[in-house]
N, C-alpha and C positions, 0 to 999 in steps of 0.2 A: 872628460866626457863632453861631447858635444850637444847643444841643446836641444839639436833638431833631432837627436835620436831617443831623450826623456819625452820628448812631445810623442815622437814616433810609439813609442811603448806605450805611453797613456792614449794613444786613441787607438792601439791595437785590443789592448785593456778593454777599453770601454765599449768595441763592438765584438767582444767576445761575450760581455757581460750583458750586452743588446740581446745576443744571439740568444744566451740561455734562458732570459728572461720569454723570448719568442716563442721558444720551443716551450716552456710551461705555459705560458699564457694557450698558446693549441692544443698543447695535451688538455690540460683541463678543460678548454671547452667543448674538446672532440668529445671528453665526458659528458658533460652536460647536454649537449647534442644528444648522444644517443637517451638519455633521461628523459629531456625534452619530446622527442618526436619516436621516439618507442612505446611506449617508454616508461615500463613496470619494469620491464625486465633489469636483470643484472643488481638490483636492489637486497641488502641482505633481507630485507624486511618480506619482500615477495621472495627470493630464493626460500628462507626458510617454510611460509606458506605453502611452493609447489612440495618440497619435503615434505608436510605434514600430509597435503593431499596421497601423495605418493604412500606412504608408510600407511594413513588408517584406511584408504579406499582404496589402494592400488590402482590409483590413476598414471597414466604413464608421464615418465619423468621428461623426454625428447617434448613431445605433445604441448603437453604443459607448457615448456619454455618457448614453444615455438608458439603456442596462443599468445603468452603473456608480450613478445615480440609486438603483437599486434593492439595490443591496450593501452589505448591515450587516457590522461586525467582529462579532468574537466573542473577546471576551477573555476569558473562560473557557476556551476552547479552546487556545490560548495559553499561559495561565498553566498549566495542567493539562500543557501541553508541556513547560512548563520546569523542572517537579518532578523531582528525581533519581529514576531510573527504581530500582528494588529488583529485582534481575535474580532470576529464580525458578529453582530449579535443576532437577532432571530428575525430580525425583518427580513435581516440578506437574506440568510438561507432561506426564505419561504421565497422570497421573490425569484434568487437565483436557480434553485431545483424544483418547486412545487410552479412548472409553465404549463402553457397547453401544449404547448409541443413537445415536453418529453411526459407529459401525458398519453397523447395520442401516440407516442413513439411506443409508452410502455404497451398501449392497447391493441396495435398491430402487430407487437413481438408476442404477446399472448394470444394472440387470434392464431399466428404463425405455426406456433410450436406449442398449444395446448394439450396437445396428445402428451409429449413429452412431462411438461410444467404438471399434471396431472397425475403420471407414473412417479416422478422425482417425490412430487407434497405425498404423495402415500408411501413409499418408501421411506423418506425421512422422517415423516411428521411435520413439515412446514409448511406454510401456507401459499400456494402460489401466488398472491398477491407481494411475499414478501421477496419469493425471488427474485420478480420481475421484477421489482423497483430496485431492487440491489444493483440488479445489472446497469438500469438506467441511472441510477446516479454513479456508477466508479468507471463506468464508459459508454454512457449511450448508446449500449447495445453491440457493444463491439469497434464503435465509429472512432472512439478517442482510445487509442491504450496505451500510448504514448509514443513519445518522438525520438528518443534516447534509445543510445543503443546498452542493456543493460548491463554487460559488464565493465563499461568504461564509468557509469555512474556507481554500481556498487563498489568497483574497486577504488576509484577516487574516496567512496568513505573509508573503505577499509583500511588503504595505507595512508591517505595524506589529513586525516582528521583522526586524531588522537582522540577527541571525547567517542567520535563513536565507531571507532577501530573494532571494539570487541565482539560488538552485535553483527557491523554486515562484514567483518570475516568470515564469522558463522555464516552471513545468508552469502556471500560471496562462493565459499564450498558450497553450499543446499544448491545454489543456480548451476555451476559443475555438474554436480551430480543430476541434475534434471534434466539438464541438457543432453546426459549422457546417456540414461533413462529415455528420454523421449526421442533420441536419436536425430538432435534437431543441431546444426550450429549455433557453436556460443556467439559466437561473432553476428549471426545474423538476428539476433534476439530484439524487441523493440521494447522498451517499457515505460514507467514513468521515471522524473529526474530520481529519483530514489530507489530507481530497481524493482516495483510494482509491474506484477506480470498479466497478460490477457486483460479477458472480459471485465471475472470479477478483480483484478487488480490483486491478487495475492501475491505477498514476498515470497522468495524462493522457497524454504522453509515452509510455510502454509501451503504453495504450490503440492508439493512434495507429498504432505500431511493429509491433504485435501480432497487432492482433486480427481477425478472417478472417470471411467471410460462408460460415459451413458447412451452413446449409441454404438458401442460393441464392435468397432473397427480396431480393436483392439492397442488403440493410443488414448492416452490420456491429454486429451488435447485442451487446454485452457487458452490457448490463445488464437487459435482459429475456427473451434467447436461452439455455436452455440448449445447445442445439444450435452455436450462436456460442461459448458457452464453451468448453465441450471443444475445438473446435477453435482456439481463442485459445490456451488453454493447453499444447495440443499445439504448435504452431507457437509460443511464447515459448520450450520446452525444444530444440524442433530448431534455432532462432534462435542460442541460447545454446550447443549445441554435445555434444548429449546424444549418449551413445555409444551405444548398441542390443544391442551386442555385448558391453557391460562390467555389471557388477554396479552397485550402489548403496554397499553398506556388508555387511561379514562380520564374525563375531563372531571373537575373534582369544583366541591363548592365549597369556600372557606367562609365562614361567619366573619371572620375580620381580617384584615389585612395583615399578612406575614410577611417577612422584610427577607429573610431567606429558607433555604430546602429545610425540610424536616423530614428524618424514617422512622421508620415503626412499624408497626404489623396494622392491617385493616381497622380489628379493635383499639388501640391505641391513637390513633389520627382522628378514631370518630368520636372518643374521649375530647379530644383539641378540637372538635367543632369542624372535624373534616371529614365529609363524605361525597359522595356519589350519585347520582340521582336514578341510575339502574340496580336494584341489587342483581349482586354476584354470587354462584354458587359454589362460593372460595371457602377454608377456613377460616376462621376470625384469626388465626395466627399467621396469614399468607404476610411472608415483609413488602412492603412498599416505600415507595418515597417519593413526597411529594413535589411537586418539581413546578418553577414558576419562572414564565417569561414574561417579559417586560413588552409592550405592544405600544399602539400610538392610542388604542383606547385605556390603558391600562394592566394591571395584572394579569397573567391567564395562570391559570391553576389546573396541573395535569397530577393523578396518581399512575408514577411510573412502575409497572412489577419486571419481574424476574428478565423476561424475555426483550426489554428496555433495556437492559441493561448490554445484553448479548449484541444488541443493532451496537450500542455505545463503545463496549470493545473492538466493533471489526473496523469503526474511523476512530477511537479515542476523542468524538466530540457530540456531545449531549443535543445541540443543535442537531448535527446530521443525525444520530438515532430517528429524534423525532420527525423528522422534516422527510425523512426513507418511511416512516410508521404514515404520515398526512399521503405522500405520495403515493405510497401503497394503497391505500383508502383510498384514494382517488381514480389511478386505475383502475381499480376492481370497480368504482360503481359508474365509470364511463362503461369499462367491456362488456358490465351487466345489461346497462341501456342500450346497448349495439346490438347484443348479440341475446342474451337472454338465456344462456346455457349455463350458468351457475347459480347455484340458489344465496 
């Protein structure tokens, strides 16, 4: 055998062995391509998803595949999620939300739509001052509702975060079906980086739950109605179990200094040298809990009841309850000094 023909083989070999290597290196990344810049689709994870939509809601199957076609992740959104949160303590929030100008923002949205804020607090049992500050803290009236388009942020949680897969699947379908309900594009939807929808900023799910057609055009409009809103927001605190009859939160006076919260019923706290300086025409068994923020003059001492705790659930933080409960008192006794039309 002559040498030049072992050489000739081994480098026919070796750009054979080029070759196939070529073609997999392209194929896989023609895959990943289409992951990348689709790019839900094709996944078993979202394939099974559009199946479940299909089978319990009969959402159409083509449909389906051809939205998911057009849903990017967003791992920035994501990453940004899983940063240890630095909890702000009560200066911020007072400084942050209790300004003059979403003050005066909440006092002209109530000047605006009083008729409305009016029909909703009797309907519901709410107080219109509580509407009104809701709306201006979760979007200033409509101004901020977010930037995100939101099925690109629910479904980035849905498929590519494992901790929290199982919840916005769940609100990843509730936004589906809302969409489909309100006869809106999913694709053109705006919310916050976690899929928080309109005014009042409700998840899909809540949306759903919620939200009420209160000026009678016959759409449930949370995210371009303010008339919808208020009464979304009204009807989520009557849902939720608002008392009408009961306060929010009363400034409370401790005999000594407590290091942290204490509950109990009325009776019980005034046993501990804790009361109130208005009486109330509560029972001695109403529960309460007494609640203490930290200031630059010291302690502040609040008893928080029933209807504290309802603000507390709709952000999951103690600060905004109160800091929506001060706002709210503060709209109402500017719109009172303005206008003079509530007692």
């Amino acid at each position: 055998m002559r040498p030049g023909s072992s050489i000739a083989r081994k480098f026919i070999l070796q750009l054979f062995l080029l070759l196939i290597f070529f073609i997999v290196v392209v194929t896989i990344k023609g895959d990943c391509t289409v992951n990348e810049a689709g790019t839900f689709a094709y996944r078993p994870d979202v394939e099974a998803f559009i199946e479940h939509m299909h089978q319990k809601y009969k959402m159409n199957l083509s449909e389906l595949h051809d939205l998911f076609l057009q849903v990017s992740p967003r791992p920035r959104t994501q990453k940004t999620a899983s940063r240890p949160i630095k909890s702000p303590n009560w200066a911020y929030y007072q400084r942050s939300f209790l300004t003059i100008s979403r003050i005066n923002q909440g006092v002209s949205f109530w000047h605006h739509y009083q008729s409305i804020l009016a029909r909703a607090s009797k309907m519901y049992g709410v107080p219109e001052k509580i509407i009104v500050a809701i709306l201006g803290m979760e979007s200033r009236y409509g101004a901020n509702t977010g930037r995100y388009r939101a099925i690109d942020s629910l479904s980035t949680f849905a498929f590519n975060d494992p901790s929290r897969s199982r919840y916005f699947r769940h609100e990843l379908a509730q936004f589906l079906l809302f969409s489909k309900e309100a006869n809106l594009d999913p694709l053109q939807i705006q919310g916050s980086w976690d899929g928080a929808l309109g005014w009042p900023q409700f998840m899909p799910s809540s949306a759903r739950r919620y939200a009420v057609d209160m000026n009678h055009d016959g759409r449930r409009d949370i995210l371009n109605s303010p008339e919808d809103a208020i009464g979304s927001v009204a009807n989520y605190f009557h849902q939720q179990g608002w008392q009408t009859w009961a306060p929010v939160a009363i400034p409370a006076i401790v005999k000594k200094n407590l290091p942290k919260p204490v509950s109990g019923t009325l009776q019980s706290l005034e046993l501990k040298g804790i009361r109130i300086n208005t009486p109330l025409p509560l029972p001695a068994d109403t529960p309460v809990k007494l609640i203490i923020f930290q200031t630059s003059a010291g302690s502040e001492y609040w008893l928080g009841f029933h209807n504290l705790s309802l603000l507390h659930e709709y952000n999951h933080s103690l600060y905004y309850a109160m800091v929506t409960f001060e706002l709210a008192n503060a709209i109402r006794a500017s719109y009172k000094a303005q206008y003079r039309t509530i007692k």
